[in-house]
GUGU-365375 format. One record per residue (C-alpha): x, y, z; residue in three letters. Coordinates in steps of 0.001 Angstrom, whole numbers, always signed. Example, Ala and Ser with C-alpha at 12.3 -4.5 7.8 and 13.67 -1.06 7.14 Angstrom:
BEGIN
<pt px="+12300" py="-4500" pz="+7800" residuo="ALA"/>
<pt px="+13670" py="-1060" pz="+7140" residuo="SER"/>
//
This chain:
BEGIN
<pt px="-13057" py="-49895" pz="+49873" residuo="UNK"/>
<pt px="-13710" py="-46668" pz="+51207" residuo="UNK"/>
<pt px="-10679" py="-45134" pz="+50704" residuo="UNK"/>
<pt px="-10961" py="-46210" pz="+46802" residuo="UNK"/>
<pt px="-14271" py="-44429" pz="+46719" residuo="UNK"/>
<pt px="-12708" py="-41750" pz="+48107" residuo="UNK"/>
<pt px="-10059" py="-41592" pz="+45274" residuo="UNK"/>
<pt px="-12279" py="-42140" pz="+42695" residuo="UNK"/>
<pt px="-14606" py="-39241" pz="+44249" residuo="UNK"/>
<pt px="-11307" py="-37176" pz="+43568" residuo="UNK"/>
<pt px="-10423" py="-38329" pz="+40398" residuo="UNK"/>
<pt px="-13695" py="-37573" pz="+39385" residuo="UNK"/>
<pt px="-13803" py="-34018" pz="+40426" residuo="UNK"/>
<pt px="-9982" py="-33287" pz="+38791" residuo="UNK"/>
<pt px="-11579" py="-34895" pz="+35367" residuo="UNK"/>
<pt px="-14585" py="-32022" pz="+35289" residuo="UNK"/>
<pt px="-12387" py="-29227" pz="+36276" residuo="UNK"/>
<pt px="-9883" py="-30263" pz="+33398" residuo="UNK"/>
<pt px="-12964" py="-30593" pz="+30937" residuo="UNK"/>
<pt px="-14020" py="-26908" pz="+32317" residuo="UNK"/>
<pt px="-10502" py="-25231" pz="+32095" residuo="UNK"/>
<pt px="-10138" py="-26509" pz="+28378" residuo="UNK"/>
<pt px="-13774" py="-25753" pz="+27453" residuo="UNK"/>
<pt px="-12881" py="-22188" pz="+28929" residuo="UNK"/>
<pt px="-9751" py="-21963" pz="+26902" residuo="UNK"/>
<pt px="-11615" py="-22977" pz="+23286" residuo="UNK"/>
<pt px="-14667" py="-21495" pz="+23941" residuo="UNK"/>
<pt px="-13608" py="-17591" pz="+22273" residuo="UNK"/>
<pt px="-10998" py="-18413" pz="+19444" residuo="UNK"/>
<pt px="-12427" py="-19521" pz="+16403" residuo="UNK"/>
<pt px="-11247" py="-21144" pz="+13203" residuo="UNK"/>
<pt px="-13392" py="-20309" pz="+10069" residuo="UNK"/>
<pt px="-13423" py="-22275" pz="+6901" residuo="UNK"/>
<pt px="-12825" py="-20574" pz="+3986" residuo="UNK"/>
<pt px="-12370" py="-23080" pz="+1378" residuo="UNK"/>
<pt px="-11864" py="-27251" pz="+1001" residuo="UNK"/>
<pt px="-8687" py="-26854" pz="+2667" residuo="UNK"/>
<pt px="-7816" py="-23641" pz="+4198" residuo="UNK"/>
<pt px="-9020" py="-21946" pz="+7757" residuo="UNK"/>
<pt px="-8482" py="-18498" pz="+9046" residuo="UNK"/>
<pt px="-8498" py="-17862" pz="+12794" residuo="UNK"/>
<pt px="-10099" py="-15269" pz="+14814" residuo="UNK"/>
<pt px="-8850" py="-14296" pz="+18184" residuo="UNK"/>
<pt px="-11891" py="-13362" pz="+19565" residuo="UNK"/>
<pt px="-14332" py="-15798" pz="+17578" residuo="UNK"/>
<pt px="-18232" py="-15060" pz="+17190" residuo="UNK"/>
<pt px="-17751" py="-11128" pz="+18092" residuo="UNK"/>
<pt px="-15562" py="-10063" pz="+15073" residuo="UNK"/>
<pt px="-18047" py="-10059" pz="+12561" residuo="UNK"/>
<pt px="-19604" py="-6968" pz="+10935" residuo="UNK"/>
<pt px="-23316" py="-6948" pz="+12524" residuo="UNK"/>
<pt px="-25450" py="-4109" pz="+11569" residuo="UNK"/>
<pt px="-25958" py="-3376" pz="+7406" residuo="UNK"/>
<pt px="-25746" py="+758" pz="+6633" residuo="UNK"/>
<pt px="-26251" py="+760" pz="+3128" residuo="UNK"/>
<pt px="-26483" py="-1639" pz="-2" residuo="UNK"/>
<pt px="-26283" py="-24" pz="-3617" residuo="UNK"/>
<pt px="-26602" py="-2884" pz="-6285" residuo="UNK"/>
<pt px="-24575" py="-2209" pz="-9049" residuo="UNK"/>
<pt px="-25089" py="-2424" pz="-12885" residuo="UNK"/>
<pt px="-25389" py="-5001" pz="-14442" residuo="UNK"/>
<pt px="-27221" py="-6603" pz="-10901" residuo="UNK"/>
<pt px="-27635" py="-9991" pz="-10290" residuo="UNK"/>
<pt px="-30559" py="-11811" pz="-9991" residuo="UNK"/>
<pt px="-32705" py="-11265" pz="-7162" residuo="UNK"/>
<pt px="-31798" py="-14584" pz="-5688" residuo="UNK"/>
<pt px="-28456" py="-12945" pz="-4700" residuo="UNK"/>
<pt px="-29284" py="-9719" pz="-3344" residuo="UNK"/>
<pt px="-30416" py="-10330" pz="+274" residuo="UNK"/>
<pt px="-28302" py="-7725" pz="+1506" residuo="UNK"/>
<pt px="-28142" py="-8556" pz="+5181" residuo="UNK"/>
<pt px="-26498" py="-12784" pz="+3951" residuo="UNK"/>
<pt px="-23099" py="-10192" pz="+4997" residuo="UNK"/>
<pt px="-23779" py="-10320" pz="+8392" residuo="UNK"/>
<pt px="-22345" py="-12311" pz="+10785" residuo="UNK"/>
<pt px="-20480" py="-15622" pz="+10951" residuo="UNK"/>
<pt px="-20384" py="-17239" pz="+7600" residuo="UNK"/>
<pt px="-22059" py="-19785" pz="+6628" residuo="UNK"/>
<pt px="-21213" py="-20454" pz="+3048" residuo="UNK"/>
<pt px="-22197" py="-24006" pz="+1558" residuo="UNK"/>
<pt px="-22351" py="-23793" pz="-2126" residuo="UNK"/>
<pt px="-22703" py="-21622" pz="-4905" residuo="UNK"/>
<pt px="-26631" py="-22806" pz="-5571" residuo="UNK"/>
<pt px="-27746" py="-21322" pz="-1961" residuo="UNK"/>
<pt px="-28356" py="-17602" pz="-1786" residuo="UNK"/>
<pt px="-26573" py="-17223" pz="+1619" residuo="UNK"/>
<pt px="-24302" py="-14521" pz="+277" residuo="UNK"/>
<pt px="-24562" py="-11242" pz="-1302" residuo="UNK"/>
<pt px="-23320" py="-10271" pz="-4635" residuo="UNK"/>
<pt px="-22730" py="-6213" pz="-5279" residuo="UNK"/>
<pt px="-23396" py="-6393" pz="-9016" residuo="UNK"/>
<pt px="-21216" py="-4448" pz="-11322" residuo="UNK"/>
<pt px="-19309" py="-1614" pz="-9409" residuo="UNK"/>
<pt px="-21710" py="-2180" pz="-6538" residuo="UNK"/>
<pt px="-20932" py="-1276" pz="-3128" residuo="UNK"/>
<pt px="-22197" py="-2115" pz="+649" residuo="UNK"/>
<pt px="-21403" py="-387" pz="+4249" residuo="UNK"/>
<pt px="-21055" py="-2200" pz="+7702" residuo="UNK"/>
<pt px="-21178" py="-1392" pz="+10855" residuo="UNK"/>
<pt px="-19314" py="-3561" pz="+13688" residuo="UNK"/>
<pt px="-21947" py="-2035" pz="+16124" residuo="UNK"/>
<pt px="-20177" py="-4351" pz="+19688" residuo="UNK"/>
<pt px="-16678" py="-4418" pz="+19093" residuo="UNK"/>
<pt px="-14662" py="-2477" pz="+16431" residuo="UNK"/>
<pt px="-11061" py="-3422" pz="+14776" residuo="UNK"/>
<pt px="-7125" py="-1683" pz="+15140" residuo="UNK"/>
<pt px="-4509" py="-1694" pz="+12889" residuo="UNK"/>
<pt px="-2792" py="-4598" pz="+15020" residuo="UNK"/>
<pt px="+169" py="-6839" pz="+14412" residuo="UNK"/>
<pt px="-404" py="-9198" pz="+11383" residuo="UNK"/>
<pt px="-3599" py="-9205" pz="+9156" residuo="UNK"/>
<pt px="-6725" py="-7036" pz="+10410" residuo="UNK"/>
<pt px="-9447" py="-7938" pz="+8484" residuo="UNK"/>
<pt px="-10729" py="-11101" pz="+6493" residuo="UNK"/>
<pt px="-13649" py="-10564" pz="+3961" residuo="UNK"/>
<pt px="-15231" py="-14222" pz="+2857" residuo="UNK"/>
<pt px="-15661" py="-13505" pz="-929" residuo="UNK"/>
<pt px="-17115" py="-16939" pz="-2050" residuo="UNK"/>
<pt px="-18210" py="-18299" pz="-5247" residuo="UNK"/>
<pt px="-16144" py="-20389" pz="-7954" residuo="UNK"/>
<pt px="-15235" py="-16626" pz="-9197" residuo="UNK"/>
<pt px="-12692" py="-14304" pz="-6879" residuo="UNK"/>
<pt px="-13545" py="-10550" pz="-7670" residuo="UNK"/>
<pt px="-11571" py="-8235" pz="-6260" residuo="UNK"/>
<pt px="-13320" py="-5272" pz="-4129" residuo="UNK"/>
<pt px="-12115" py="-2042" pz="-2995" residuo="UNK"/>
<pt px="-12060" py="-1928" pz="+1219" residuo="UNK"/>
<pt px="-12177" py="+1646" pz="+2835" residuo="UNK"/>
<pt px="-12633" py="+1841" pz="+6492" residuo="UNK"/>
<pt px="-14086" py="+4550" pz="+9006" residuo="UNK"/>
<pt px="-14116" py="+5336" pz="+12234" residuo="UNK"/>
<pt px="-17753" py="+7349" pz="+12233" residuo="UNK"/>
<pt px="-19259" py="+5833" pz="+8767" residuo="UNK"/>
<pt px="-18572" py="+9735" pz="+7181" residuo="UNK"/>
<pt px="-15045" py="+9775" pz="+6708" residuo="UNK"/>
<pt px="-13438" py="+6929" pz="+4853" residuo="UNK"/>
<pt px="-9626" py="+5404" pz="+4475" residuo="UNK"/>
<pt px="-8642" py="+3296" pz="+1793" residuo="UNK"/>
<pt px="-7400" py="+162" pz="+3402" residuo="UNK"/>
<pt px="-6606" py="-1965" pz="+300" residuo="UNK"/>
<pt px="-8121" py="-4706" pz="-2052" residuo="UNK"/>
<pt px="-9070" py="-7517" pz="-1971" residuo="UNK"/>
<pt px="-8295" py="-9762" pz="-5458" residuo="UNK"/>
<pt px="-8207" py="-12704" pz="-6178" residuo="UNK"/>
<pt px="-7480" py="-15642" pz="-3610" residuo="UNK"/>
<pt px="-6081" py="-12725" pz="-1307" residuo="UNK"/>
<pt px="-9069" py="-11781" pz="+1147" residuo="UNK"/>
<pt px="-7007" py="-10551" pz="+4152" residuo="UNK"/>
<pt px="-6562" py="-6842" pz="+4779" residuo="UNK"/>
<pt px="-3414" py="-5928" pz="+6966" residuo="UNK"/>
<pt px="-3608" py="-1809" pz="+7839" residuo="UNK"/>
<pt px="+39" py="-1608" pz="+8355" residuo="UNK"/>
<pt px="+109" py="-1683" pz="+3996" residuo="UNK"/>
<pt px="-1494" py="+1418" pz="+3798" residuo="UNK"/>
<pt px="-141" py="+2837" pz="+6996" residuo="UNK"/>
<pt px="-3246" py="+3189" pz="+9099" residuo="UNK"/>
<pt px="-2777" py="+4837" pz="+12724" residuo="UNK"/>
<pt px="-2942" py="+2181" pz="+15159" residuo="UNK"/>
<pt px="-4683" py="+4091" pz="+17923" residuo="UNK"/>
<pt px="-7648" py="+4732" pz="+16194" residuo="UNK"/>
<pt px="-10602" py="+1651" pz="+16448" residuo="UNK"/>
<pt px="-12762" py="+1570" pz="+13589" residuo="UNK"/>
<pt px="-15945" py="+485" pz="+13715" residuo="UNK"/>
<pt px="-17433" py="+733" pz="+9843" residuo="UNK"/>
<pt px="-16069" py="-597" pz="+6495" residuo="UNK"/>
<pt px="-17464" py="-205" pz="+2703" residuo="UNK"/>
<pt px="-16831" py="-2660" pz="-351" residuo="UNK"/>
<pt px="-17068" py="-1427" pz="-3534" residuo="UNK"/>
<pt px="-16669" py="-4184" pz="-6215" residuo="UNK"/>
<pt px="-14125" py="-3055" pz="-8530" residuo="UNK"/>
<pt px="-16079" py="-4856" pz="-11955" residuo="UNK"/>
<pt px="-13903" py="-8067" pz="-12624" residuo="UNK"/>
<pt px="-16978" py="-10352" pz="-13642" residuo="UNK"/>
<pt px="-20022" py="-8079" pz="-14807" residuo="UNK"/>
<pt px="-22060" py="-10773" pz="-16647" residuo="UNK"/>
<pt px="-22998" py="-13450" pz="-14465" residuo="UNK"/>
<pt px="-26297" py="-14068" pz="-12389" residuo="UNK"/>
<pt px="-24447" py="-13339" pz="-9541" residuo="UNK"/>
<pt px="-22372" py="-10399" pz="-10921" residuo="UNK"/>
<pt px="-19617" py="-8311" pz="-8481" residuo="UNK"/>
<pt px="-17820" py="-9689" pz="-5649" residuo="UNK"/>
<pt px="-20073" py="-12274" pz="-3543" residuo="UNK"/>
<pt px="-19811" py="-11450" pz="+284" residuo="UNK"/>
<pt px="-20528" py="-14467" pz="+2805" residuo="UNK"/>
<pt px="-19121" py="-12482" pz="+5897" residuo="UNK"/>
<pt px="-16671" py="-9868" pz="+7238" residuo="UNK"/>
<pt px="-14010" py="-10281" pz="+9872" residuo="UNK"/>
<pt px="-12423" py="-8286" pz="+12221" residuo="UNK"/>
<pt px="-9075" py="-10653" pz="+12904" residuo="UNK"/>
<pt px="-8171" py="-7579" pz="+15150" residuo="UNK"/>
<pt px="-11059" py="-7536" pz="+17091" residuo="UNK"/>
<pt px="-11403" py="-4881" pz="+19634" residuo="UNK"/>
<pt px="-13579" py="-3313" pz="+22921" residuo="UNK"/>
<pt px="-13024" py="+284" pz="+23672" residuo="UNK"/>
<pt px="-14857" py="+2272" pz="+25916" residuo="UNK"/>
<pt px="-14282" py="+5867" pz="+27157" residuo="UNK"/>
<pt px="-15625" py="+6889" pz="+30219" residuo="UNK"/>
<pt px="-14732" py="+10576" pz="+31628" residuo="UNK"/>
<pt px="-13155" py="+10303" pz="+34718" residuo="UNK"/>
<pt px="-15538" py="+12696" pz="+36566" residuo="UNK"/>
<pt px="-18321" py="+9896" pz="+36370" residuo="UNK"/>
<pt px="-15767" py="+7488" pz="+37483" residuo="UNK"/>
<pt px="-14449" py="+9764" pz="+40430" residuo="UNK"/>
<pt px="-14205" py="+13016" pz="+42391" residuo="UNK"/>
<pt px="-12315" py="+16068" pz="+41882" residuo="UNK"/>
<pt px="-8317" py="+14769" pz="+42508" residuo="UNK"/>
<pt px="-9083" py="+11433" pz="+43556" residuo="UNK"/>
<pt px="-8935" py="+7641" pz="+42725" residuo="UNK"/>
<pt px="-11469" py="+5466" pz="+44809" residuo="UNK"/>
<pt px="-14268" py="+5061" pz="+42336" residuo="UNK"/>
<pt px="-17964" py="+6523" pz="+43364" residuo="UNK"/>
<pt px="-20808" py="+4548" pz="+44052" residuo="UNK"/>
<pt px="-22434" py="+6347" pz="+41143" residuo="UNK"/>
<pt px="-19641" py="+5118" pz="+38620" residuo="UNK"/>
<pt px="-20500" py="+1837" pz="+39181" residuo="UNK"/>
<pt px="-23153" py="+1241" pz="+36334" residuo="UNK"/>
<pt px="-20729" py="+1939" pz="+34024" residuo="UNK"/>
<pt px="-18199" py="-436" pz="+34731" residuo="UNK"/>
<pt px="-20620" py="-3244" pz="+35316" residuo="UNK"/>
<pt px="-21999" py="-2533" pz="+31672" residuo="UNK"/>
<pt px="-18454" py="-2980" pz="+30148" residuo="UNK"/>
<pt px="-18203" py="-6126" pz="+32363" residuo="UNK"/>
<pt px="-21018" py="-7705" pz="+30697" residuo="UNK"/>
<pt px="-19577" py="-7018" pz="+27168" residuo="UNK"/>
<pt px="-16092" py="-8066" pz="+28065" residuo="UNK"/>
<pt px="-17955" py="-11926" pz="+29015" residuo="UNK"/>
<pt px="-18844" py="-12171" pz="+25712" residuo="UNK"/>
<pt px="-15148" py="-13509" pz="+25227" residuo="UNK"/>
<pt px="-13402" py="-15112" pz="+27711" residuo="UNK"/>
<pt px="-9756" py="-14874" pz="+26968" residuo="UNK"/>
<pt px="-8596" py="-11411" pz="+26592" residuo="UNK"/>
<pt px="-6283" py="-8791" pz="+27355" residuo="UNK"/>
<pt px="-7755" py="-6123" pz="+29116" residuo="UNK"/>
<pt px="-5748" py="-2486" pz="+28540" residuo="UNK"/>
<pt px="-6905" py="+271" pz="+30784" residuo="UNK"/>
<pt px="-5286" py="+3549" pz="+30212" residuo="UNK"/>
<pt px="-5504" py="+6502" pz="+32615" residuo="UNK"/>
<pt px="-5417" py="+10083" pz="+31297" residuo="UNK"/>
<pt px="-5308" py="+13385" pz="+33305" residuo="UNK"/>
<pt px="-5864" py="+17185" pz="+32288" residuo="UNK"/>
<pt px="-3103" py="+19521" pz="+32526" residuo="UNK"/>
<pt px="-3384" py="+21304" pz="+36237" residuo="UNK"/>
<pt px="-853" py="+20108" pz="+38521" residuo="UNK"/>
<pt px="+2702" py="+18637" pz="+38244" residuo="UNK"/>
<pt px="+3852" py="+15991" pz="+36270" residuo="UNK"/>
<pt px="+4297" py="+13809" pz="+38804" residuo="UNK"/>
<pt px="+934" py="+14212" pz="+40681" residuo="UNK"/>
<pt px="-964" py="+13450" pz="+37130" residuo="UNK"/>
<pt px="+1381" py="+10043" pz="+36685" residuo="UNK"/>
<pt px="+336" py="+8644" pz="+40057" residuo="UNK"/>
<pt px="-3430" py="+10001" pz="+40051" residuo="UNK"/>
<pt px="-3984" py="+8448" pz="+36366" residuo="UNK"/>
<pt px="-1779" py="+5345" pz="+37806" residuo="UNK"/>
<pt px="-3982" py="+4917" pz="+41226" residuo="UNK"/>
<pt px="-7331" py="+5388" pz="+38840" residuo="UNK"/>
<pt px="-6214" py="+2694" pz="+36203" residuo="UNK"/>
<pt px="-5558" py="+388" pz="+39295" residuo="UNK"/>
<pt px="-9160" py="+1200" pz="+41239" residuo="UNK"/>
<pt px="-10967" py="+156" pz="+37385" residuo="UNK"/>
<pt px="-8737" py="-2871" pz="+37447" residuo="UNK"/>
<pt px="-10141" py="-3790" pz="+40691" residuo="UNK"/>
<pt px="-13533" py="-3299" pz="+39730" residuo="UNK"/>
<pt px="-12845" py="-5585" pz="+37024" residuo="UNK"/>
<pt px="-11667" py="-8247" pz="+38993" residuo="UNK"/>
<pt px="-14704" py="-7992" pz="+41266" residuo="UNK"/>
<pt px="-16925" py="-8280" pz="+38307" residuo="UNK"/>
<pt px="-15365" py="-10694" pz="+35987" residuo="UNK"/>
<pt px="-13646" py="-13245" pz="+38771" residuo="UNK"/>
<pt px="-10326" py="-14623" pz="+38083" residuo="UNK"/>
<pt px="-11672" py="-17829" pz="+36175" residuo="UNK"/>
<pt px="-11493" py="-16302" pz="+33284" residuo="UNK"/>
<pt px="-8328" py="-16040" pz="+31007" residuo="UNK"/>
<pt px="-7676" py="-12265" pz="+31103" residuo="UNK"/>
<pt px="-5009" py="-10407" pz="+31267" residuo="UNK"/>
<pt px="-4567" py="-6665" pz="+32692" residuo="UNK"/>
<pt px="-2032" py="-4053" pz="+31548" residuo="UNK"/>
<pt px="-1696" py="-885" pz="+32672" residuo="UNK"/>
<pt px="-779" py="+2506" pz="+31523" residuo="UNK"/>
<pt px="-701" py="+6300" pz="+33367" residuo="UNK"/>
<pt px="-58" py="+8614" pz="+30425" residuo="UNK"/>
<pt px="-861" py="+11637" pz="+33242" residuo="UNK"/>
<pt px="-1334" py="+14724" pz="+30931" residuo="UNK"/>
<pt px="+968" py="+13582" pz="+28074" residuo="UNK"/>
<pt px="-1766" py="+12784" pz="+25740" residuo="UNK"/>
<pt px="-4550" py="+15351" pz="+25597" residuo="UNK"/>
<pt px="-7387" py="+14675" pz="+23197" residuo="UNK"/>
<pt px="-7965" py="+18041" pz="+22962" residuo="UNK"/>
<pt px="-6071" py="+21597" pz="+24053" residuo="UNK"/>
<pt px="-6705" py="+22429" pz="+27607" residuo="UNK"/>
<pt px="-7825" py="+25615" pz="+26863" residuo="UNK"/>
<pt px="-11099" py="+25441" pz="+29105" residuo="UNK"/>
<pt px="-13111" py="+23862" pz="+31306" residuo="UNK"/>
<pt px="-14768" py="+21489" pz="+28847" residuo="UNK"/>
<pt px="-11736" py="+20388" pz="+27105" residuo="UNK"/>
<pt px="-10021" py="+19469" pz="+30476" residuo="UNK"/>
<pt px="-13089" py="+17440" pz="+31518" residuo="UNK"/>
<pt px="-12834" py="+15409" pz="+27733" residuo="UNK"/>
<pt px="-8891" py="+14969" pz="+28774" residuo="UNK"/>
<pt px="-9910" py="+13630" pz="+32201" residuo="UNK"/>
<pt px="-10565" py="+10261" pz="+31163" residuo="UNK"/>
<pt px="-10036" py="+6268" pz="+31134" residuo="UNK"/>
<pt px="-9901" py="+4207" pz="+28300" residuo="UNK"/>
<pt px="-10373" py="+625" pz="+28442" residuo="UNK"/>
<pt px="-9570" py="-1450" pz="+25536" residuo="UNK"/>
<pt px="-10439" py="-5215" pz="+25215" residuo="UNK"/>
<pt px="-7592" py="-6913" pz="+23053" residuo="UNK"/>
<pt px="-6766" py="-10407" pz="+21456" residuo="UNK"/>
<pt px="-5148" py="-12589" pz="+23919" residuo="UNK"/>
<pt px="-1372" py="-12407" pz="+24102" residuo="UNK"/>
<pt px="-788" py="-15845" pz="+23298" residuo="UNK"/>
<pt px="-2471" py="-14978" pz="+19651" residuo="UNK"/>
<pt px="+104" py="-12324" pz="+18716" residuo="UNK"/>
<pt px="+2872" py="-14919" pz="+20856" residuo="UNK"/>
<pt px="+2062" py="-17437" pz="+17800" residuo="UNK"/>
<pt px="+2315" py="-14845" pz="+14702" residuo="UNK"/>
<pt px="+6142" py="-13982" pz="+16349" residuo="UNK"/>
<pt px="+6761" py="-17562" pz="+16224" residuo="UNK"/>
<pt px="+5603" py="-17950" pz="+12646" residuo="UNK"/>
//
């Protein structure tokens, strides 16, 4: 008898860890609806939307006041039916401009962006993309059923991460009470994290063990990266250009490695990241080192939160 309780004791325990690891493994991903039978899926779930409004300019004709709550863009979406004003609609020719204010999105392998243009009516829009919200990209349109943006089309640099995007309805369906393109939400598929920190906060002159002082910043990034928990994590060690070749490749290697270790400490290893790294040394300057100043912007490290592996591993295999 005891030994039975004993075994059920143990089964018990092996049934909630199971429950945990799955919860852990569904808990970021997302599928969204966006229509009676169709779902698009977002690596890194809740984050990816657009969160901050910049500017709303109604076009001509409008619609009706019912459909001009400019801020229904925000966020997940939560579309139900045409009746219930939780969308916006441009108007004729009118245009709006987010801001994805905690994450921002790369021109990544398959499609980078999903805008959830709802109604019975598909108007195509015009998408431009920035990196500060002043200088814009054209990125593509949207028409149509098609609401997925992929960069690689109009051969957007895939180092740069954006963080705002405009859409200007291009005037398919002027006279309607909701006229222009009707926007539930906008979607970063390629969801990112990046954060620069200059390696002299991180560490002194020449060497790799982080300082006490460094620490805050780290632990900040830390409690954005548990926003998701399944991630690749891509640290990236730059240098300026004093010294050898050599001595800036293991310096920006031994750096990248003391971050990953702060990491570690930080986020545990229950969580499903992964950690690449990469010492470019003094091979890619963001600026000439032509003074003091510059070389202190070309010390650096960049860490990058990415969509799991396993995502992209599934777009190879379809």
């Amino acid at each position: 008898m005891v030994l039975m309780k004993r075994w059920g004791i143990i089964y018990a325990i092996c049934l909630f860890a199971l429950a945990s690891s799955i919860r852990a493994q569904q808990a970021t991903g997302k599928h969204y609806r966006i229509d009676r039978y169709e779902k698009i899926y977002l690596p890194m779930g809740s984050i990816s939307f657009a969160d901050r409004l910049v500017e709303f300019n109604v076009g001509h004709p409008p619609p009706t006041q019912k459909y001009r709550d400019s801020i229904q863009c925000l966020h997940e979406p939560d579309y139900t039916n045409y009746h219930t004003p939780n969308f916006v609609s441009l108007g004729c020719g009118g245009s709006l401009v987010v801001e994805f204010s905690d994450n921002g999105f790369m021109n990544l392998p398959g499609d980078d962006l999903y805008i959830f243009e709802v109604g019975p009516s598909k108007e195509s829009a015009k998408i431009e993309i920035s990196e500060d919200g002043i200088n814009w990209i054209y990125a593509g349109t949207i028409a149509g059923g098609k609401s997925s943006i992929d960069l690689s089309d109009e051969n957007i640099d895939k180092d740069i991460v954006f963080h705002f995007l405009k859409i200007t309805d291009l005037k398919d369906l002027c006279r309607s009470i909701s006229a222009g393109a009707d926007i539930d939400a906008i979607g970063a598929i390629n969801s990112v994290i990046r954060l620069t920190i200059e390696a002299d906060v991180l560490f002194d002159v020449a060497k790799y063990d982080l300082k006490e002082s460094s620490r805050k910043s780290i632990d900040s990034l830390a409690r954005t990266i548990l926003k998701v928990d399944k991630a690749t994590i891509l640290i990236e060690g730059h240098t300026d250009s004093d010294g050898s070749d050599e001595m800036n490749m293991e310096l920006s290697q031994n750096r990248c490695s003391s971050v990953k270790k702060r990491l570690l400490e930080l986020l545990g290893n229950d969580k499903l990241y992964d950690y690449e790294i990469i010492a470019y040394g003094k091979r890619k300057p963001k600026v000439e080192n032509i003074s003091d100043a510059n070389k202190q912007i070309n010390r650096r490290v960049e860490i990058t939160v990415l969509p799991p592996k396993d995502y992209y591993d599934t777009l190879i295999k379809n």
